[in-house]
N, C-alpha and C positions, 0 to 999 in steps of 0.2 A: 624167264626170258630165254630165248632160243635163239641159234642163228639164224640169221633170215635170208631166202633164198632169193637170187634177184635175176630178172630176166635185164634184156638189153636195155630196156625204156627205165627200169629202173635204177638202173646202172648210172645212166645217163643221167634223172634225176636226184640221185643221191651221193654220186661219188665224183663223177669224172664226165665231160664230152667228149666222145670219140670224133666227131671233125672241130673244123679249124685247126685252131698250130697246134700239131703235136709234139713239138719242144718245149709249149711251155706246160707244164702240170698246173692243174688251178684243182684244187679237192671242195667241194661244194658241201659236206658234212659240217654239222654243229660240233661232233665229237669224233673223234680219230677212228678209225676203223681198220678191221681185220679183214681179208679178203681170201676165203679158202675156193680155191680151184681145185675143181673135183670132177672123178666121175666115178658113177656107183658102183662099176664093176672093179674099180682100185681098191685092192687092199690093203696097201697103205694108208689112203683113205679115209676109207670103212676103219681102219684103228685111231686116227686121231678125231674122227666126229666127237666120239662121248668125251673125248677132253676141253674140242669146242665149246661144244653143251654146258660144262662144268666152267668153263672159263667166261661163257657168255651169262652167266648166272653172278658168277663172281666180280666181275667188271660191269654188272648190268647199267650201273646211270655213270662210265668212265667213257667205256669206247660201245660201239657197235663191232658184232660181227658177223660180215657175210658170205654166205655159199654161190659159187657159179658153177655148173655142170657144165663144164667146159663139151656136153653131147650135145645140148640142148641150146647151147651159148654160143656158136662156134666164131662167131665173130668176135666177139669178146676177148675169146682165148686168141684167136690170132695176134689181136691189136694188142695183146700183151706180150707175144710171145711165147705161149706158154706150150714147152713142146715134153714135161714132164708132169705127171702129177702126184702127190696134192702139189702146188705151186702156193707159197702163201703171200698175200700181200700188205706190207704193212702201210700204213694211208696216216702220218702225220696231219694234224690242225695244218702246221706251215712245215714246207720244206717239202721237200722231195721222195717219195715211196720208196719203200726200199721191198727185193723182193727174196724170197727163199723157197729155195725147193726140195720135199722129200718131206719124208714124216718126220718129226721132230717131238723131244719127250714134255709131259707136261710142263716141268719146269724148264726148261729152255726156251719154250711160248711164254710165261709167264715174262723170264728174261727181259725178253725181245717187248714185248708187251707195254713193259715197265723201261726198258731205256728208248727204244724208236718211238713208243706211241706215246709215254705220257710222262719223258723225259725225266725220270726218277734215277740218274745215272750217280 
């Protein structure tokens, strides 16, 4: 299992709708999800994919997680905010996303992983 890359419709489909109320969060996932905001000329970036990889392997039937090219996305990246990247976003079952920005090391994804997404605190 790999991260999976998601245009706008998908986005839409699988995570979140960007109109009506944008106060209230409603997450539309079966399972919590990771959301990496990217773009391929980052090299910060480019260093935390292969831990993605490794972490989307490891969590494969806990959480999903997905890639947005915030080049190709650019609406997306708006509607989040997203004026740094990687940007990452974490997308609880219930409750509120929480977001972080900057590359950050394996184990501290694992962290975050383990107390936002799937409350192992």
């Amino acid at each position: 299992m790999k991260p999976t890359e998601l245009t706008k419709a998908e986005f839409e489909q699988k995570v979140t709708s960007l109109s009506g109320d944008k106060k209230e969060w409603k997450y539309l996932g079966d399972k919590p999800c990771l959301i990496d905001f990217y773009a391929t000329w980052c090299g910060p970036c480019k260093m935390i994919a292969p831990m993605l990889d490794e972490l989307a392997q490891e969590y494969n039937d806990q959480i999903y997680i997905y890639k947005v090219n915030t080049e190709n996305e650019e609406e997306l990246a708006a509607a989040f905010g997203i004026r740094s990247i990687p940007s990452l976003l974490f997308c609880p079952l219930n409750g509120q996303p929480q977001m972080a920005q900057g590359a950050m090391s394996k184990a501290a994804l694992k962290k975050a992983i383990d107390d936002i997404l799937l409350n192992k605190k």
